[in-house]
C-alpha positions in Angstrom: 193.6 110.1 92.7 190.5 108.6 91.4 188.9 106.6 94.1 185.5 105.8 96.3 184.6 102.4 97.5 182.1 101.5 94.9 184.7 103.0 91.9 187.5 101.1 93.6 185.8 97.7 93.6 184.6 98.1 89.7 188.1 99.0 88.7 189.7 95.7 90.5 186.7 93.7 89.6 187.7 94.9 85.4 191.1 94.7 86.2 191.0 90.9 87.4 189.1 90.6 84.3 184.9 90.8 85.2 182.7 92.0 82.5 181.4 95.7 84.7 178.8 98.0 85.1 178.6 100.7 88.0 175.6 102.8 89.1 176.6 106.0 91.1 176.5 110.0 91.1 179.3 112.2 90.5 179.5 116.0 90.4 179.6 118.3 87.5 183.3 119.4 88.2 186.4 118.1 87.1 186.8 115.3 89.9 183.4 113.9 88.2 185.2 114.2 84.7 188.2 112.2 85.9 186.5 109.6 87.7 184.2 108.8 84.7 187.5 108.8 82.7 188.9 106.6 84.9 186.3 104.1 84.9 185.7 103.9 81.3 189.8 103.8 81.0 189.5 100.2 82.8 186.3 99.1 80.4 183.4 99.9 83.5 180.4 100.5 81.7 179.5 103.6 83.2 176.3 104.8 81.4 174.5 104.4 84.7 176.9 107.1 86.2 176.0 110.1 86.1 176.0 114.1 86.6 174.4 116.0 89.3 174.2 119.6 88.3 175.3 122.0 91.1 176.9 119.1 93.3 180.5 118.2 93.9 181.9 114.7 93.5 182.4 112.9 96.3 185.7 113.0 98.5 188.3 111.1 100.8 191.1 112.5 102.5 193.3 110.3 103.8 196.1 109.7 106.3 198.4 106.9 105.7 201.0 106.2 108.7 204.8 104.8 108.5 203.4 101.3 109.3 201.1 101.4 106.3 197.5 101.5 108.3 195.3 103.9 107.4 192.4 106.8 108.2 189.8 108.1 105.7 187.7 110.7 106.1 184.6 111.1 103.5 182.3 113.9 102.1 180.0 111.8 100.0 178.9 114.9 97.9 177.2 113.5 94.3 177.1 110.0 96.5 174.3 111.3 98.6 172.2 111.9 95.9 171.6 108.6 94.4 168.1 107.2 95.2 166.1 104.5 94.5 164.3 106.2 91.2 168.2 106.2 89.9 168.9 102.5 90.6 165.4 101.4 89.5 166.1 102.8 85.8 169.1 100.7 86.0 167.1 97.4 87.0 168.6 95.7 83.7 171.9 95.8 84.7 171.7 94.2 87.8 169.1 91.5 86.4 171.8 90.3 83.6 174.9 90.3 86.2 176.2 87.5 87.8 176.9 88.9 91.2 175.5 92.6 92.6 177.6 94.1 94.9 177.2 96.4 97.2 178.6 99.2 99.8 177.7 101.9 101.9 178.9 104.9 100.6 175.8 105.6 98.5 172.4 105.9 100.8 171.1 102.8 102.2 167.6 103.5 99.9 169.7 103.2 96.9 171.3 99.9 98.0 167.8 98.6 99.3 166.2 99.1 95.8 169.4 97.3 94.5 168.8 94.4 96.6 165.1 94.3 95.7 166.3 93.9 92.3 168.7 91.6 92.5 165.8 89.2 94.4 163.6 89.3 91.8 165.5 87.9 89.5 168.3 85.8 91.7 171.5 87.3 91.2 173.3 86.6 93.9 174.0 89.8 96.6 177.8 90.9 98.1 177.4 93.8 101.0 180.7 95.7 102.0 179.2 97.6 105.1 181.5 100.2 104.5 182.3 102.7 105.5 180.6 101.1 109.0 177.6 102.0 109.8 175.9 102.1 113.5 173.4 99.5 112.9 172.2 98.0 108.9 167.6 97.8 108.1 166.9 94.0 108.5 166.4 93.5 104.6 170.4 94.9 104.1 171.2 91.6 106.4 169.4 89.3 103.9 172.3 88.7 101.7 174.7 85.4 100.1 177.8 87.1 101.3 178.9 89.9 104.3 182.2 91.3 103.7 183.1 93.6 106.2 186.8 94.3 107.4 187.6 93.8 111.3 186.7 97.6 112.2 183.0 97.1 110.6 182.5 94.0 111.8 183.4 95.1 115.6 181.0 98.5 115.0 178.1 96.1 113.5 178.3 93.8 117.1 179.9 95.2 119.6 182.5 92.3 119.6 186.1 92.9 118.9 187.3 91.3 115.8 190.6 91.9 115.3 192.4 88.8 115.6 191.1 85.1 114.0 189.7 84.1 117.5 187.9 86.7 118.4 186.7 87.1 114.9 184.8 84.1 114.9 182.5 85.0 117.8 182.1 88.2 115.3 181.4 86.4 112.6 179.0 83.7 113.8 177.4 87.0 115.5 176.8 88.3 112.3 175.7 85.3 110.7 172.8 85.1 112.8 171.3 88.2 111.6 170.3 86.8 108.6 173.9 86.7 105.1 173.9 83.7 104.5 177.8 84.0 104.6 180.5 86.3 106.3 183.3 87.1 105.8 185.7 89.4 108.2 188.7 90.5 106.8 191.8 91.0 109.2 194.6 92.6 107.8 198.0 91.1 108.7 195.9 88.0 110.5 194.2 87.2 107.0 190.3 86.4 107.2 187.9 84.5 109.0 184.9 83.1 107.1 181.9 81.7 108.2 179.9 79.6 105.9 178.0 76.5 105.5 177.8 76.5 109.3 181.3 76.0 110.0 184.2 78.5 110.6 187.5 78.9 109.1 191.0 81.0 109.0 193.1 81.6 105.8 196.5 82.9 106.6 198.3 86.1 103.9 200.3 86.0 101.6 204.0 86.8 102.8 204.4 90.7 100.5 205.6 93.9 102.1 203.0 96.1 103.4 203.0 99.8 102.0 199.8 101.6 102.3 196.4 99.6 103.0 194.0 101.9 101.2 191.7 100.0 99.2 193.1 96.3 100.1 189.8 96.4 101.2 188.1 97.4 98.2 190.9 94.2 96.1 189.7 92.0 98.5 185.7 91.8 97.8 186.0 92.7 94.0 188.4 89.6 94.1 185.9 87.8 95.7 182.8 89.0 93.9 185.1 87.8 90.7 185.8 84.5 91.9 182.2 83.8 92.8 180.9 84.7 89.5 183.3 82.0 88.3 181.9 79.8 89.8 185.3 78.6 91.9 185.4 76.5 95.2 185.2 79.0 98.5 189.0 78.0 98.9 189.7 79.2 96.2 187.6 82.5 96.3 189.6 83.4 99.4 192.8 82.8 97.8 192.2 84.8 95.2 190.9 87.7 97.3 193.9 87.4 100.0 196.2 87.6 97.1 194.2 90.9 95.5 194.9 92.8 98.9 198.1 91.5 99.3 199.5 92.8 96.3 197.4 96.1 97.0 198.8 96.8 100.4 202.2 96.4 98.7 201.6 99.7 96.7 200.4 103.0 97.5 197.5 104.8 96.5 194.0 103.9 96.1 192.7 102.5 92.5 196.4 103.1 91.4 197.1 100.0 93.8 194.7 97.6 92.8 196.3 95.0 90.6 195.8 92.8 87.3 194.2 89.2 86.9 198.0 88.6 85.6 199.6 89.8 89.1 197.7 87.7 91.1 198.0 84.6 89.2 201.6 84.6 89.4 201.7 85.8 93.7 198.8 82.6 93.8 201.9 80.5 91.8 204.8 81.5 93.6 203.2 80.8 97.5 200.7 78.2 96.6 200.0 76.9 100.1 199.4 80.8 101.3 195.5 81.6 102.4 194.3 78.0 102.5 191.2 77.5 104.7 191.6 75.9 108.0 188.6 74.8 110.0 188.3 76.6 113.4 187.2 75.3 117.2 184.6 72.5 116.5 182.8 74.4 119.3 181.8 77.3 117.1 178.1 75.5 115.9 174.6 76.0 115.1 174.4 79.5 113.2 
């Protein structure tokens, strides 16, 4: 199945209806072919992915158990091959988008020269540490918005993070390091975002859960969408929560990932699902 963090998160970001362009590697082989096909199937401008000669596309193999969690293992093939010189030729994309984002399955190089970009002429910057790494350069923490899930967020500070209170200490943790927001997402416990120099919890939306590959993915396309929208951050985090929820309620990986129309109507039917709500008042000063 056509997938990849960076190819998952154009397709949901075109299919909640964001204008697209993606810069990446893929093999000359027939995975390359069909994940070009794929991407240009859901309107991703894709002229700024392209073929390495004598190099196989990137794969994942993953494990999905009964309870619908998740394990992915990744050779990063073409991925590895994309370096700065490759993301500087595309400097005009990322100066005429709205919001860059980012994540870790290409080399960190090729995400630094990204960022560089994006700087110079202020479009906004969305990092999804993912898959997690040990530790991040200091000028990868200089961005508007950290999205990593609970696993990343633990790796990234030694905290745990898997539940909304011990997220918080997580996420203020990583605030201090320099995004100027964070937000950890939780799964079945929702999300905890800190911003503005408070912290707050938004609840899920009540859907069966399936398979959880690439609710991940949903979740910061949604919210990369929402942003360049220009909506409130309550609304952003609706509009992600209800991305991965109707992900996790399908299997697969971009074959999961749902239309603007499927989450407008989930947002309609449980309209009081994923609202913020402001956690301890103790939580200050980051």
């Amino acid at each position: 199945i056509p997938g990849g963090k960076g190819a998952n998160q154009a397709t949901a970001a075109a299919r909640l209806g964001a204008q697209v362009a993606m810069i990446g590697r893929v093999g000359a082989d027939q995975f390359g072919q069909s994940l070009r096909a794929s991407l240009e199937r859901e309107g991703v401008d894709v002229s700024e992915v392209r073929t390495v000669p004598g190099v196989p596309s990137g794969l994942a193999l993953i494990t999905v158990e009964d309870s619908g969690q998740n394990t992915i293992v990744v050779e990063p093939g073409a991925n590895a091959r994309l370096g700065p010189a490759d993301v500087q030729a595309a400097e005009q994309l990322i100066a005429a988008a709205d919001v860059l984002l980012l994540q870790l399955e290409v080399p960190v190089p090729a995400n630094l020269a990204a960022l560089q970009i994006a700087r110079k002429y202020g479009v906004p910057v969305q990092l999804n540490p993912a898959p997690a790494p040990d530790s991040l350069p200091a000028e990868l923490w200089q961005v508007d918005w950290l999205c990593p899930n609970e696993t990343e967020a633990a790796k990234l500070t030694g905290l745990p993070a898997n539940t909304p209170d011990t997220a918080v200490n997580a996420a203020i943790t990583l605030a201090r390091r320099g995004p100027a927001n964070v937000l950890i997402t939780l799964g079945k416990h929702g999300a905890v975002l800190a911003a503005h120099g408070q912290c707050h919890h938004a609840g899920t939306f009540e859907i069966q859960s399936t398979d959880a590959t690439a609710a991940g993915d949903a979740c910061v396309a949604a919210w990369a969408v929402a942003v360049a929208e220009g909506h409130s951050t309550e609304d952003c985090m609706r509009f992600a929560a209800a991305a991965g929820a109707i992900t996790v309620s399908r299997p697969g990986a971009s074959t999961s990932l749902p239309r603007r129309n499927a989450v407008e109507q989930l947002l309609q039917e449980q309209p009081e699902a994923a609202r913020l709500q402001r956690l301890s008042a103790t939580h200050k000063s980051f």
